[in-house]
C-alpha positions in Angstrom: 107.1 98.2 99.8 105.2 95.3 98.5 101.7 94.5 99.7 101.8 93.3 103.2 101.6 89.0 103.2 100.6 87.2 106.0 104.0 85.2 105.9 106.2 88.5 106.3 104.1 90.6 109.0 104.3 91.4 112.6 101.9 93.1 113.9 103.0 95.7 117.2 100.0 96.7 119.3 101.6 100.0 121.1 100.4 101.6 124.5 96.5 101.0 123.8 97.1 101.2 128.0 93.7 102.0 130.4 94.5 105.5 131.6 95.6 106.9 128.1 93.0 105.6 126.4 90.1 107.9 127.7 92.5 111.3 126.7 93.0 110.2 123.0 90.7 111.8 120.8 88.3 109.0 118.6 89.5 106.2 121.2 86.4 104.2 120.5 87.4 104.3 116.9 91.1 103.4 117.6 90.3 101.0 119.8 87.7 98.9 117.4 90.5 98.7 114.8 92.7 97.3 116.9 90.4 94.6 117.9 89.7 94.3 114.4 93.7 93.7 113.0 94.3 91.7 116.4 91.8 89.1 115.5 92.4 88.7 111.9 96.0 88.8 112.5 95.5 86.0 115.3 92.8 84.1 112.3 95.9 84.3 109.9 98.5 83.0 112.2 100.5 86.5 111.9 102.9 87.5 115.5 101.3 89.5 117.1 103.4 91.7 120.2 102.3 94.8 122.5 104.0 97.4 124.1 103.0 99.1 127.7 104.6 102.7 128.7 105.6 102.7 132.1 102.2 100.6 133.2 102.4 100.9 136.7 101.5 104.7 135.5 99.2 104.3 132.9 98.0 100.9 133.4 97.4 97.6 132.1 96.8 97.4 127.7 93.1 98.2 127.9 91.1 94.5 128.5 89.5 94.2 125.0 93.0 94.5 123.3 94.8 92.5 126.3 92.2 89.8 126.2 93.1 88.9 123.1 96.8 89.2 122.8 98.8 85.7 122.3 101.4 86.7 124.9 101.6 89.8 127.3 102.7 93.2 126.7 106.2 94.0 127.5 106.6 96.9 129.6 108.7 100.0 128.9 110.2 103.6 129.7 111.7 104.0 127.0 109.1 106.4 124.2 110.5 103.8 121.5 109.7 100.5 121.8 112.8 99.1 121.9 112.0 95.2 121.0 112.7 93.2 118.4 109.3 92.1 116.9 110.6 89.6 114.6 111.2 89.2 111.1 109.1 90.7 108.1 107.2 94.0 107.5 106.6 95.4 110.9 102.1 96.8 110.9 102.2 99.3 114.1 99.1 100.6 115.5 98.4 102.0 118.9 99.0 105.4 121.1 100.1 107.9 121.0 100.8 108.4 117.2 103.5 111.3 117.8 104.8 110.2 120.3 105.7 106.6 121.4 104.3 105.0 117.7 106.7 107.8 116.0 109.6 107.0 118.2 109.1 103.3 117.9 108.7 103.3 113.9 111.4 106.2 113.6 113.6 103.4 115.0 112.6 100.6 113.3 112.8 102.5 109.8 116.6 103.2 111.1 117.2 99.9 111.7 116.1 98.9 107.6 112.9 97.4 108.6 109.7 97.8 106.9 107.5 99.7 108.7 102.9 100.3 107.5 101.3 102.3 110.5 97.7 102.1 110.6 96.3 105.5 110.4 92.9 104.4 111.6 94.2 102.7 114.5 96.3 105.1 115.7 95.2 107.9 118.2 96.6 110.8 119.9 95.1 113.1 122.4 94.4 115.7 119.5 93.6 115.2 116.0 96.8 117.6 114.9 99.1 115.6 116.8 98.2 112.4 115.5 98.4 114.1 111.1 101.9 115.4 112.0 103.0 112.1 113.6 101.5 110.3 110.5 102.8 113.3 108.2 106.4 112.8 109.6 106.2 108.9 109.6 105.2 109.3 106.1 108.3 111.2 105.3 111.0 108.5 106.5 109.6 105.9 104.2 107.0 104.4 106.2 103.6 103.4 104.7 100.7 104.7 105.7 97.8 102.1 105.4 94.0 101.6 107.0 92.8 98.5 108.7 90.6 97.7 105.5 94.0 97.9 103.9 96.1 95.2 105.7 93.4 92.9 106.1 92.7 92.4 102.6 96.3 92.1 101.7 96.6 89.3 104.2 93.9 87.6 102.8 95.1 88.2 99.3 92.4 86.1 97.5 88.4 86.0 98.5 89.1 82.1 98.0 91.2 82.2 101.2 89.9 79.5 103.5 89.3 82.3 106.5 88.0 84.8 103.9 84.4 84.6 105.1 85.2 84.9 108.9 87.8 87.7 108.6 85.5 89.9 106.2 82.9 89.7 109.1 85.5 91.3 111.5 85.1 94.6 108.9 81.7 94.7 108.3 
């Protein structure tokens, strides 16, 4: 897979929800990098869509993510999120990273899409559980990249005209 361009990425915020969040082991961490990509992804003009699992158990996406989110989540039951984020390379972050992120970029990887899963923005409950969802990930073609990563390969050049603003969301 190429590097990730702002005109051919989606970004798929899924289950950073308010009652799994205060289970998943580095949450704070997680949560910080999502805020991160969601803002410079919203600077760039990149789609940006969420996922909920089953949120009349688990809540509402978690206000700081939700806040900024172009559109609402959609709600689920399904483990895999079983939209249709829109064209390009598909940049999945979100919870819990072996189970519904697995099953959600198991399936788009079966469908032929491009899939980069943020390692940094992922979370599970425990730290093994999240290395053998990336591990497994990994293993069906799917790249495994850091926030740092997939913001400055949206930005591509330090002459980009939202350079300046976008570097300040990583510092």
């Amino acid at each position: 897979m190429p590097l990730l361009r702002v005109d051919s990425s989606v970004l798929l915020v899924v289950d950073l929800q308010e009652r799994l969040m205060p289970a998943i082991a580095g949450a704070r961490a997680v949560l910080d990098n999502n805020v991160r990509l969601v803002r410079a992804a919203t600077r760039l003009g990149i789609d940006v869509r969420a996922t909920e699992q089953n949120p009349e158990g688990l809540g509402a996406t978690v206000g700081e993510i939700g806040d900024l989110l172009p559109r609402s989540a959609e709600p689920k039951t399904t483990f895999a999120a079983g939209i249709d984020p829109g064209p390009g390379t598909i940049v999945v972050t979100g919870c819990e990273a072996h189970v519904c992120v697995l099953q959600t970029v198991l399936a788009l990887r079966a469908g032929g899409r491009d899939v980069a899963v943020v390692a940094d923005a992922v979370g599970s409950r425990t730290e093994s559980n999240r290395e053998r969802g990336l591990d497994r990930m990994r293993a069906h073609g799917v790249d495994v990249v850091t926030t740092e990563m997939v913001v400055f390969e949206w930005l591509h050049d330090s002459e980009n005209p939202a350079f300046r603003e976008v570097q300040k969301l990583i510092k």
